[in-house]
C-alpha positions in Angstrom: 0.1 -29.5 -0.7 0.4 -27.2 2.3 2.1 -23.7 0.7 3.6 -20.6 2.4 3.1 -17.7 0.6 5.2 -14.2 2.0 5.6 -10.7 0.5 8.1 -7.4 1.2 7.6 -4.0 0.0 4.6 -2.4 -1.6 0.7 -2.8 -1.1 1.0 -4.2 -4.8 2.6 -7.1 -3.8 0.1 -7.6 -1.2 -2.2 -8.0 -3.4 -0.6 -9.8 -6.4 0.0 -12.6 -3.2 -3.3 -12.7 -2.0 -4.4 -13.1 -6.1 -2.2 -16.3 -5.3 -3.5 -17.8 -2.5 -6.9 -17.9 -4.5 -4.9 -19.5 -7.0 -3.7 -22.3 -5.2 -6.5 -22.3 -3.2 -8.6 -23.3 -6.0 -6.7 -25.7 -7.2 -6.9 -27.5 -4.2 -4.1 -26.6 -2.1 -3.8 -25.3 1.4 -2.6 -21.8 2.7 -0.3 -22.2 6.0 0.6 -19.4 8.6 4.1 -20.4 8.7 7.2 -21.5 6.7 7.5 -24.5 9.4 4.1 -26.1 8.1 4.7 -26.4 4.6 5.6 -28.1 1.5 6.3 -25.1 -1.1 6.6 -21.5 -0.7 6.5 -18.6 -2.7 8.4 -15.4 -2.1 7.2 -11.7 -3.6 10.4 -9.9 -3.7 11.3 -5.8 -3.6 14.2 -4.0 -5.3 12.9 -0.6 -4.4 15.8 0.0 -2.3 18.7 -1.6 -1.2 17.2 -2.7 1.9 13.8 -4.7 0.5 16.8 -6.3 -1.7 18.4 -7.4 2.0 15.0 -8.0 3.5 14.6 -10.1 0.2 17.5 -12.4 0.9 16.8 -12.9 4.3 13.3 -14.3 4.2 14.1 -16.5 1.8 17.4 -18.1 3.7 15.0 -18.0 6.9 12.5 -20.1 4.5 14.9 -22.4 3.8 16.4 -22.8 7.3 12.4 -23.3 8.1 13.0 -26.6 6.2 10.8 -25.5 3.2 12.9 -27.3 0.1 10.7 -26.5 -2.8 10.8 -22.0 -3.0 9.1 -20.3 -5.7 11.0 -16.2 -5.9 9.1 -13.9 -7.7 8.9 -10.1 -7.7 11.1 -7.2 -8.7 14.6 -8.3 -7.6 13.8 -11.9 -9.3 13.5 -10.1 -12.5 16.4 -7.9 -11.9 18.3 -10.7 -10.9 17.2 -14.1 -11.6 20.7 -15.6 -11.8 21.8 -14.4 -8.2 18.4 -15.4 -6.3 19.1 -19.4 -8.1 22.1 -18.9 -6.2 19.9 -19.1 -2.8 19.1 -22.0 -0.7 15.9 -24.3 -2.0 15.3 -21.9 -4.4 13.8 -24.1 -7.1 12.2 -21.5 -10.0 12.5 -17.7 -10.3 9.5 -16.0 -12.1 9.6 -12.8 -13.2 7.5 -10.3 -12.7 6.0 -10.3 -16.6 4.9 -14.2 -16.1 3.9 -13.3 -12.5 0.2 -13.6 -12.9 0.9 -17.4 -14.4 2.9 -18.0 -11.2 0.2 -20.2 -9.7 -0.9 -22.4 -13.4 2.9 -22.8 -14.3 4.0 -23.5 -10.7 1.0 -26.4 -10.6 2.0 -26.9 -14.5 -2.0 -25.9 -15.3 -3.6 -23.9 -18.0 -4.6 -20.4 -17.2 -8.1 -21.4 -18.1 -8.2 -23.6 -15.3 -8.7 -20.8 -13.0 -11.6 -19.1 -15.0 -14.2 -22.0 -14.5 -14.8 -20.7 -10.9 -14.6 -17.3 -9.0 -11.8 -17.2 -7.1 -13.4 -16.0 -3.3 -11.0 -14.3 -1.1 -9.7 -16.0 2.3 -7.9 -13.3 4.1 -4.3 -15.1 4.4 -3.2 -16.6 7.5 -1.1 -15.9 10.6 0.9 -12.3 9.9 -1.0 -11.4 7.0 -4.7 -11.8 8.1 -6.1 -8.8 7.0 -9.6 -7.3 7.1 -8.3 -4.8 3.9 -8.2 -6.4 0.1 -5.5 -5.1 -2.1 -6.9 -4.9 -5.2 -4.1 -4.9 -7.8 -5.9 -2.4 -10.9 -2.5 -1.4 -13.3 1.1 -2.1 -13.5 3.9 -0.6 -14.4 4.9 2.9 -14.9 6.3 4.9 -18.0 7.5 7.7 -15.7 11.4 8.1 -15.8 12.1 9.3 -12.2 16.1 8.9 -11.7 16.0 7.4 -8.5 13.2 4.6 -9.2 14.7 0.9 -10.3 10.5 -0.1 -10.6 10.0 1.1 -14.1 12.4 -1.4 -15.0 11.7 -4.0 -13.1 7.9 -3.4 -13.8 7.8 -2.4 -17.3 5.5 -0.2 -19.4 2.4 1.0 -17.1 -0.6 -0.8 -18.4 -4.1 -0.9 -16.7 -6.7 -3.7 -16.0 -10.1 -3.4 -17.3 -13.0 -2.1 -15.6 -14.9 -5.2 -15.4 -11.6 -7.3 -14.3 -11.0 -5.0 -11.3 -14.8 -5.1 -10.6 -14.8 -9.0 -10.4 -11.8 -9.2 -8.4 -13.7 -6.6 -5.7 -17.0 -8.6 -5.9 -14.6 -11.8 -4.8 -13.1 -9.9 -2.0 -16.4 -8.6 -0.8 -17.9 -12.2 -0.7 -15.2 -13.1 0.8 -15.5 -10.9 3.8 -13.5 -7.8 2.7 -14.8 -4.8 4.3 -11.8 -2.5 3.3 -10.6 -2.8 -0.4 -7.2 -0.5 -1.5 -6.9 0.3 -5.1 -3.5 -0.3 -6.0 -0.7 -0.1 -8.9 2.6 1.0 -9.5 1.4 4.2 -11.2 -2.2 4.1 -10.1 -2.7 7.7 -11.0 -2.0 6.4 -14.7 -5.4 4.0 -14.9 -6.9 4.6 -18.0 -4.5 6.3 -20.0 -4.3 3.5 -22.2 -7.9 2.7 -22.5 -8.7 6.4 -23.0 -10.0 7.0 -19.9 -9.0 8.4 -16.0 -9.3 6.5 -12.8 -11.9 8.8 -11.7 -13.8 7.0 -14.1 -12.7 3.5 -12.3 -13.8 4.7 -8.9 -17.1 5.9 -10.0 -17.9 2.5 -11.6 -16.9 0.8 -8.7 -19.2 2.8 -6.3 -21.5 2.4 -8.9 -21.3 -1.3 -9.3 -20.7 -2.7 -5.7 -21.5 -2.7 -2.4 -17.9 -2.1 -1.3 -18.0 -0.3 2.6 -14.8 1.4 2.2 -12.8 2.2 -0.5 -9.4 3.3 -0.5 -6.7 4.3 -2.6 -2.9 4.0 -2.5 -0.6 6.2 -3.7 -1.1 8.4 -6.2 1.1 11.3 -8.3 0.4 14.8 -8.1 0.9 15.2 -11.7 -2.4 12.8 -12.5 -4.9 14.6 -10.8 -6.7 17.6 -10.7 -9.0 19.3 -8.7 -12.2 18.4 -10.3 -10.7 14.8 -9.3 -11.7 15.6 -5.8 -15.1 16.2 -6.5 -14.9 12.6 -5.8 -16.0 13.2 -2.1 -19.0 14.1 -0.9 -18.1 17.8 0.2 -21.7 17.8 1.7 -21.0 14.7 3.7 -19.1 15.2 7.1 -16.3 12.6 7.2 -17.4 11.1 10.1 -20.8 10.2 8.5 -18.9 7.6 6.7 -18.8 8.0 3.0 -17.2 4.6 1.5 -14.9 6.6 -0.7 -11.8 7.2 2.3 -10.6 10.5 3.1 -7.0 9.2 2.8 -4.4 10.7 -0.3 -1.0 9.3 -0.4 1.0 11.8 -2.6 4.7 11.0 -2.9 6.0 14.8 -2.9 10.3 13.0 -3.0 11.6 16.4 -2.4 10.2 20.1 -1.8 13.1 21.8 -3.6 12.6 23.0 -7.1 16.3 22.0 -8.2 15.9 18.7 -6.6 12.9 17.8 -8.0 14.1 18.6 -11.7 17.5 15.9 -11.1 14.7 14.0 -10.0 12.9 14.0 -13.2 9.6 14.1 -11.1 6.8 16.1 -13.1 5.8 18.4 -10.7 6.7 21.8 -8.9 6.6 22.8 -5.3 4.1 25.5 -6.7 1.8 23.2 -8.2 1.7 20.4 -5.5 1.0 23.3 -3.3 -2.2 24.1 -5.1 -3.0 20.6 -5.8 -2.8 20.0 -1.5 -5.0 23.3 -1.1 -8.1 22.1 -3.8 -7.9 18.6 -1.8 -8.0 20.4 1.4 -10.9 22.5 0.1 -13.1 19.9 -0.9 -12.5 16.7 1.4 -13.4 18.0 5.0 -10.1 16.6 7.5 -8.8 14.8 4.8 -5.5 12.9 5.8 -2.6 13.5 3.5 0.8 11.5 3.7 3.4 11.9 1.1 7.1 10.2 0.8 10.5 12.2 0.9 13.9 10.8 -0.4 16.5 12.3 2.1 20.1 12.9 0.8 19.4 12.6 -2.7 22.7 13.2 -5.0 23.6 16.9 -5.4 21.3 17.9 -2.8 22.7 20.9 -1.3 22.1 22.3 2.3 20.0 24.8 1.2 18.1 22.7 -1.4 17.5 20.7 2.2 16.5 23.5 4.0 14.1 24.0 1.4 12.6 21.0 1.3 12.4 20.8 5.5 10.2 24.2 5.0 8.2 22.6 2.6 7.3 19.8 4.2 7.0 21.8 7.4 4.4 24.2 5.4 2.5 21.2 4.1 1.8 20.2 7.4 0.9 16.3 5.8 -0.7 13.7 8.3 2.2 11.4 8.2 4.5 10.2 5.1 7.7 7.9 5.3 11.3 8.8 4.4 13.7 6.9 2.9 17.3 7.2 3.1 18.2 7.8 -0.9 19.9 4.6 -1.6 21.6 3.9 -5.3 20.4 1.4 -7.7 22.3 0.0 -10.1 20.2 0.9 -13.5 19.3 4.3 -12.6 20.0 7.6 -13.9 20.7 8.8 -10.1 23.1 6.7 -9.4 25.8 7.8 -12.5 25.0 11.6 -10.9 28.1 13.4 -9.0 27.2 15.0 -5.7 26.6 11.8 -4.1 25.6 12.1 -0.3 27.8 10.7 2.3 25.7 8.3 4.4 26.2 9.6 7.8 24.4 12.7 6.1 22.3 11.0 4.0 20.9 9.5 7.7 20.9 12.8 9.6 18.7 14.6 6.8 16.2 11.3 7.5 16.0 12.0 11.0 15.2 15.3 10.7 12.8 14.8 8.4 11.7 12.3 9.8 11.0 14.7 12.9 9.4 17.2 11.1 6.9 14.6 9.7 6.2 13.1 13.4 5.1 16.7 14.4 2.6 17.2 12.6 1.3 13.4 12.2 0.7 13.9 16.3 -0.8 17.5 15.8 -3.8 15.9 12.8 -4.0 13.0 15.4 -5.0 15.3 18.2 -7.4 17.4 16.4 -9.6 14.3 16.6 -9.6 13.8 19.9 -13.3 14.2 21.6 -14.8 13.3 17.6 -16.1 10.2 16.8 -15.8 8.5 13.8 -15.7 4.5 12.6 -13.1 2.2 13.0 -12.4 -1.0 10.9 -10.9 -3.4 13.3 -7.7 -5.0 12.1 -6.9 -6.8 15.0 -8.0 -8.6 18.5 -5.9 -9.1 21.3 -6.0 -11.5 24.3 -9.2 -10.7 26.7 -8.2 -8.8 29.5 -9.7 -6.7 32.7 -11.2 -4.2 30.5 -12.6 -7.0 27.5 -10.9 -8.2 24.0 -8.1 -5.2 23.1 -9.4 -4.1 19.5 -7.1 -2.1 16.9 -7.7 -0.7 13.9 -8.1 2.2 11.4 -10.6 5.0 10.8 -11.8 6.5 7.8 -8.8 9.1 7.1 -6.0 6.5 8.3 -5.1 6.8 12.0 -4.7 3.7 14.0 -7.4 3.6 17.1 -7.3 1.2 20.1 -10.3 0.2 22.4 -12.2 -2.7 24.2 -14.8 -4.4 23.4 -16.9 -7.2 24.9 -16.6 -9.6 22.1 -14.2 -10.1 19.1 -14.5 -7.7 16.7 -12.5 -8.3 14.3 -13.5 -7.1 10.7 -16.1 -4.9 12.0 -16.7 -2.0 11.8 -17.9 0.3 14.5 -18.3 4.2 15.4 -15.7 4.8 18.1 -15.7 8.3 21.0 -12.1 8.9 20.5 -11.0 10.2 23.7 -7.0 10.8 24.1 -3.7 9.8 22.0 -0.7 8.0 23.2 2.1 7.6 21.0 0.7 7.2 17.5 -2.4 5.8 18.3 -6.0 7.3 19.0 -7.6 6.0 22.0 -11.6 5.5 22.1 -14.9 3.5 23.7 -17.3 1.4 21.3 -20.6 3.7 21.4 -21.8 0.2 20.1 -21.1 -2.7 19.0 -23.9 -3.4 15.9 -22.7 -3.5 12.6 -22.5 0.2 10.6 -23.0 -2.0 7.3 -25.2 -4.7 6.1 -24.2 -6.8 2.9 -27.2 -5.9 0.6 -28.4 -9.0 -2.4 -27.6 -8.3 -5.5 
């Protein structure tokens, strides 16, 4: 059977859909680029806000207009509302997210044990989501009670995988080709908790254990680390020498008022995420920070948002997203008076999103005239100059050069020379491969 597998929202539905590709794959089926080529496909849906709910609905109707017939929905909004997605064109079966990792053995009615007799290798996924990166799914859930997140309960209680799970799912991505693999959870920052231990402890074994180029991690909560977790990094160790541990922290700061922060229910300060940004700074040379800000959240006054512009402005972060504070049904923020009009909900975004812009371009340019190695993501059509390579450095920022072969899902060190628009510019110094696969 010919299935088309698709996913909105976070890097942890990434990788819970590439976990079922290997599925099916193993059973015998095929993976196909588009909706138009197959038989079955299976949505991974968002609820974060009330757009991934909208982007939701819409690939699943473009699905069905494809002239798929048999479509599996899974995710967060499935769980949240099962009854409402059956509603849907083709939709056949909605599986919620606390039978999601079954999708693939009750889908093909199989036992789970089916899927245990063989390792499940890793074959980055077709068309739009070929990627040279694994996401590597190691907890889920979250027992945080932020006011504006609808994931806790869509998600449940945070729970972690084991050691040697996560370690066996990396050791299948490497074989598979994976250069990149991405640590990634709902809470990540909570691995461990429940198996008394601290994701520190889950990164060392992993370094310890395999071969892995390049490991990165997603985002992470202030409040779970500390600054003996940076230690991490080799402080010795220029970043562009290449250490496989990234020089990349995503920490969602929401807001950088005080007040704010507290109707957010979020377990930090603006002091201590302060402190926690300077230790980081401190001990991971030209680390890249990028954080996440909720603009117009309810009650926020204009000087609780001038407050938080400063902050962020202080900060100076590498790049971060804002979202436009949108109410979900379920949360404690959306009963709360004060809400935001959207017109200003929108114009706090832009300016924020301004703010952040600024001084993504000025940690770009500091780069310029360094050279450091890129991970190429992507090849475009030969041209005058040779194949167009994209891709990603160590800390994060997208480069661009040519090269006089493919190169896709290698790795090479890059003379980055100018920026234009968000995106480094650079020549190959050459084109041999900065790692070699060592036998275990």
């Amino acid at each position: 059977m010919k299935i088309y597998l698709d996913t909105i929202g976070c890097r942890l539905n990434q990788a819970e859909i590439e976990h079922m590709a290997r599925g099916f794959r193993a059973a015998g089926h095929e993976i196909v680029a588009s909706a138009e080529l197959a038989e079955m496909a299976v949505v991974n849906t968002c609820a974060v806000t009330n757009d991934a709910v909208s982007v939701s609905r819409g690939k699943i109707r473009q699905i069905a207009r494809a002239g798929v017939n048999d479509i599996v929905a899974t995710g967060c909004w499935t769980t949240l509302q099962p009854q409402g997605l059956l509603q849907l064109p083709n939709v056949t079966r909605v599986i919620p997210n606390d039978r999601k990792d079954h999708l693939v053995a009750d889908v093909l009615n199989l036992q789970p044990e089916t899927f245990d007799l063989e390792p499940l290798t890793r074959v980055p996924l077709p068309g739009l989501h070929r990627r040279t990166r694994a996401f590597i799914k190691a907890q889920d859930g979250c027992n945080n009670q932020c006011t504006f997140c609808i994931t806790t309960v869509a998600r449940g209680e945070a729970r972690s995988r084991t050691v040697a799970d996560v370690i066996q799912e990396i050791q299948f991505a490497l074989d598979g080709g994976a250069k990149e693999i991405v640590l990634t959870g709902v809470h990540l920052g909570s691995w461990g908790y429940d198996l008394d231990s601290h994701l520190a402890e889950l990164i060392k074994a992993i370094l310890r254990n395999t071969d892995v180029p390049r490991l990165r991690l997603s985002s992470l909560e202030p409040w779970d680390l500390h600054a003996d977790f940076f230690s991490l990094w080799d402080s010795s160790t220029s970043l562009r020498a290449g250490s496989r541990l990234m020089p990349h922290l995503h920490l969602p700061l929401q807001a950088g008022s005080d007040s704010t922060l507290k109707r957010m229910r979020r377990n930090t300060t603006t002091s201590s995420f302060r402190e926690l940004i300077h230790s980081a700074r401190e001990m991971i040379p030209d680390v890249a920070i990028t954080t996440d800000i909720i603009a117009g959240f309810p009650g926020e006054t204009d000087d609780e948002f001038a407050e938080t512009l400063d902050f962020v402005n202080e900060m100076n972060f590498a790049g971060g997203h804002v979202f436009t504070y949108s109410p979900r049904p379920g949360t404690g923020a959306a009963k709360m008076k004060g809400q935001i009009q959207p017109e200003a909900r929108k114009k706090r975004n832009h300016i924020l999103h301004e703010a952040l812009e600024e001084s993504a371009k000025s940690y770009r340019e500091k780069f310029i005239g360094q050279t450091m190695s890129v991970l190429w993501e992507s090849t475009s059509e030969m041209g005058e100059h040779g194949w167009q390579m994209e891709g990603f450095t160590e800390n994060y920022l997208r480069a661009q050069a040519f090269a006089e072969s493919p190169r896709w899902n290698e790795i090479d060190r890059v003379a980055l020379t100018d920026c234009e628009s968000n995106q480094l510019r650079g020549e190959i110094l050459d084109e041999e491969k900065l790692y070699v696969r060592t036998t275990h």
